[in-house]
VOGU-3710 file (C-alpha; in Angstrom, 3 decimals, decimal comma):
1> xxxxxxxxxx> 117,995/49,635/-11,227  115,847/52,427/-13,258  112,634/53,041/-13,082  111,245/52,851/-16,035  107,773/55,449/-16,841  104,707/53,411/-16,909  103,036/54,719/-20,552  99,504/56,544/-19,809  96,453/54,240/-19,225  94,464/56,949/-21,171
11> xxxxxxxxxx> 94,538/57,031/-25,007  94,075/60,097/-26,695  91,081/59,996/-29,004  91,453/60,759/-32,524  90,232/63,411/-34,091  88,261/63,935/-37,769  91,174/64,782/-39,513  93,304/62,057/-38,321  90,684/59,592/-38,960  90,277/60,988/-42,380
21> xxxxxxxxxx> 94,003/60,681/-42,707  94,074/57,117/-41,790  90,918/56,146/-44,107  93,047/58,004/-47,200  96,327/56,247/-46,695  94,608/52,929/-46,380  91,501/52,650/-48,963  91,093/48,849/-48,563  90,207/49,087/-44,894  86,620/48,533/-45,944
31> xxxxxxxxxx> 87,330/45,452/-47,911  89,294/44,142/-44,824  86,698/44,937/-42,203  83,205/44,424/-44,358  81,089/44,112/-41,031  81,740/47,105/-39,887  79,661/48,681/-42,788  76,225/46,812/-41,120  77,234/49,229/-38,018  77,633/52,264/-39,773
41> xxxxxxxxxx> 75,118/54,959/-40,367  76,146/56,340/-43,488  73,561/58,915/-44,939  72,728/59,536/-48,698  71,919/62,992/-49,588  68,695/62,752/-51,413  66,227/65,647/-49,673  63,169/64,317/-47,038  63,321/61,156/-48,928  64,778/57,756/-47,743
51> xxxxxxxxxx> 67,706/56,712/-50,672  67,398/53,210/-51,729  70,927/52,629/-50,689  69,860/53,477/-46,755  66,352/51,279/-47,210  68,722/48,740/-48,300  71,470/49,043/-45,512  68,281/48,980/-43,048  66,753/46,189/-44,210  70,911/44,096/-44,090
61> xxxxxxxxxx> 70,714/45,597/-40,674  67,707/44,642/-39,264  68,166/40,762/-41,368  71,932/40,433/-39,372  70,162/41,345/-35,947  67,398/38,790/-36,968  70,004/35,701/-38,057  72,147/36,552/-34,967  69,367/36,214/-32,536  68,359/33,250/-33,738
71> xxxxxxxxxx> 71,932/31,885/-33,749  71,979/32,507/-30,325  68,906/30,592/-29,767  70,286/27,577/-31,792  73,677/27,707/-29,511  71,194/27,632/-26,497  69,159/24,845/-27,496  72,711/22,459/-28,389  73,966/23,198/-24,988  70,892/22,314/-23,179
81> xxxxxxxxxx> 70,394/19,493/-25,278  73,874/18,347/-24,200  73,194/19,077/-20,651  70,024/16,070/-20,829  72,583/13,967/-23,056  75,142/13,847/-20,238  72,396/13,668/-17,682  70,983/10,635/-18,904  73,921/8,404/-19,300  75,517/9,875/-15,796
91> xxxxxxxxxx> 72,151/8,575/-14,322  71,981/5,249/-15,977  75,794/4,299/-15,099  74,756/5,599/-11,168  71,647/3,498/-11,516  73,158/0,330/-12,918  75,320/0,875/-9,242  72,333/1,124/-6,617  71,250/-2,325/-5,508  68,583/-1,429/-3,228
101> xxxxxxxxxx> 65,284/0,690/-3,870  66,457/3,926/-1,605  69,653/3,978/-3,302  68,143/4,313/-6,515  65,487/6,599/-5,407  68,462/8,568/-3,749  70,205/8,614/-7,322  67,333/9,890/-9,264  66,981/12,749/-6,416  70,705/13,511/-6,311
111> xxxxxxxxxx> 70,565/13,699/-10,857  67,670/15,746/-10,635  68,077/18,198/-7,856  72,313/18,331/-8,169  72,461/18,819/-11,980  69,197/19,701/-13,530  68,018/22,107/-10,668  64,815/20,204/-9,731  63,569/21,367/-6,714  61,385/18,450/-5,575
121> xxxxxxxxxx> 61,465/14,769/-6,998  58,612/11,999/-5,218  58,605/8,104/-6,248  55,198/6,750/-5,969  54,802/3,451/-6,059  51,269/1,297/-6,420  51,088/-1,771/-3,655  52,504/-2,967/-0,632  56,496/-2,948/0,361  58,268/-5,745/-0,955
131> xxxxxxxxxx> 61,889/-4,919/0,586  62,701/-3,304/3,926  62,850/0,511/3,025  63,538/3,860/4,860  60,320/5,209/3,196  57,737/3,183/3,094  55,706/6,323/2,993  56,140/6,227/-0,961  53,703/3,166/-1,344  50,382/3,416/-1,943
141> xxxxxxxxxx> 47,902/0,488/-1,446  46,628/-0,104/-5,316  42,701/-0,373/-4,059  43,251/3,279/-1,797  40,561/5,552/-1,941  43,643/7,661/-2,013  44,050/6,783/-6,019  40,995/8,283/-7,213  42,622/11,358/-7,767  45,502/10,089/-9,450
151> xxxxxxxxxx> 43,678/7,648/-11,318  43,436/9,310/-14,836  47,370/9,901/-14,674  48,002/5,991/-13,641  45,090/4,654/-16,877  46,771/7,640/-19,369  50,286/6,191/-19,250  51,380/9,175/-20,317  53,560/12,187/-19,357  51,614/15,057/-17,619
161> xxxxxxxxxx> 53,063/18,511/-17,408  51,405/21,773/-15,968  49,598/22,519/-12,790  48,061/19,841/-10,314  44,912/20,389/-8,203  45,932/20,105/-4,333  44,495/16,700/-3,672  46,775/15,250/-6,521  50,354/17,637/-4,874  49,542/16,265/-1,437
171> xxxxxxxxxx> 49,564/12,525/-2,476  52,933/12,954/-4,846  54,739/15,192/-2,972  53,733/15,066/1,003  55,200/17,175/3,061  56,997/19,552/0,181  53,628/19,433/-1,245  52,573/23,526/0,312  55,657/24,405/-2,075  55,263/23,159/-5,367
181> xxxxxxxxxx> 53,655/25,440/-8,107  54,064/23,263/-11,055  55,204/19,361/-11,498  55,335/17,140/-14,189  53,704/12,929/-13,358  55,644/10,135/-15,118  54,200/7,240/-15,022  56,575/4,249/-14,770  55,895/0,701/-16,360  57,080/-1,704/-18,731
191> xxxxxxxxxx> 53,264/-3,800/-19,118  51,628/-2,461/-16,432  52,028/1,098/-14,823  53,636/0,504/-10,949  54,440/3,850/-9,952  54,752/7,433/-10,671  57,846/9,555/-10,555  56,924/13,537/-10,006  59,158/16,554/-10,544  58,247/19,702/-8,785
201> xxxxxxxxxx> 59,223/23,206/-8,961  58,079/26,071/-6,940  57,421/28,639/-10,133  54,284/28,015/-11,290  55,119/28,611/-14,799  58,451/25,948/-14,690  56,448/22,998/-16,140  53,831/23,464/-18,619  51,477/21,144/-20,788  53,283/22,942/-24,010
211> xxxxxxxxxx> 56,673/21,984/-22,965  58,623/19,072/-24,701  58,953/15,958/-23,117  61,445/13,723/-24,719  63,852/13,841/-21,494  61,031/13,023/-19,094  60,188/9,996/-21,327  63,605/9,030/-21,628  64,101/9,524/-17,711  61,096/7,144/-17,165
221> xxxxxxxxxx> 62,359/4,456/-19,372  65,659/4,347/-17,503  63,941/4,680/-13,769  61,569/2,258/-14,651  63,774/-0,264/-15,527  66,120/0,055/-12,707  62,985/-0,189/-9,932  61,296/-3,028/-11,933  62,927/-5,737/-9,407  61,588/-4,139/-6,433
231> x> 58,052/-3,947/-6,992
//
């Protein structure tokens, strides 16, 4: 058997004159390749002054960086939007499967944490256990002096995102409560408003009061439904 030479790994570069052969013996290379123009710095002989033709090739530059950036952006958004699609109807089959409260609180933990890279999740519910549970820690007696704090967030109804004071993180998240830097409360209810569902994160910055909330809605619709039997 021969041994065949292995070609070398390193091209030779081309030089001017071999380039300018190339560009001579094909003129349309241009036409075929027009993007490559938007890379180019071609200049325009025309003394200390900027030609019109460069202002112009600036301006198509700077325009193409602009629209690709914000492509990217728009590709972003669509994924993560897909990410909450398929995290939504993964939890709400696994919820339509638990038949006890832990499992579904397990569930929501497992979504939350597994896929969506929560790093704390709490279920508080308002007034007294109505099913044997592993945590009865989560309930909290509806007349507590314990509520005060947490009061505005039960009468709002409404999804609150940013930082908590310590009194409020102590009574959602007990004992991961020295960790969190930021959370986000929704409140679960169909009529009336029976429990609270918190998301944590340790970055302080993670949840915010400007940040959207039409998963967190969406995710309290579903929850609240599922626990509605229990309580």
């Amino acid at each position: 058997m021969s041994i065949q030479s292995q070609p070398s790994k390193d091209k030779p570069e081309l030089d001017e004159r071999q380039i300018t052969e190339y560009l001579q013996s094909h003129p349309e290379f241009f036409r075929l390749h027009p993007l490559l123009l938007a890379e180019l710095n071609i200049p325009h002989p025309s003394g200390s002054a900027v030609s019109l033709v460069e202002r112009q090739i600036r301006v198509l530059r700077e325009k193409n960086q602009h629209y690709e950036s914000r492509l990217r952006e728009l590709v972003e958004a669509a994924r993560d939007n897909q990410r909450l699609t398929n995290s939504l109807q993964r939890l709400a089959v696994n919820l339509l499967l638990a038949d006890e409260l832990d499992d579904i609180l397990a569930t929501v933990t497992e979504e939350l944490r597994e896929h969506l890279a929560t790093d704390f999740v709490s279920l508080r519910l308002l007034g007294t256990v109505k099913q044997a549970t592993q945590q009865p820690e989560r309930y909290m007696a509806e007349d507590g002096a314990k509520l005060q704090s947490l009061g505005k967030l039960i009468a709002d109804k409404q999804i609150q995102c940013g930082r908590m004071n310590a009194e409020q993180i102590n009574l959602l998240f007990l004992n991961d409560a020295p960790e969190v830097g930021s959370g986000a409360i929704i409140p679960l209810h169909n009529t009336n408003t029976f429990g609270l569902l918190a998301i944590g994160g340790r970055d302080a910055q993670r949840y915010h009061p400007g940040m959207g909330t039409d998963y967190l809605k969406l995710l309290g619709e579903l929850v609240s439904a599922a626990i509605k039997p229990y309580v």
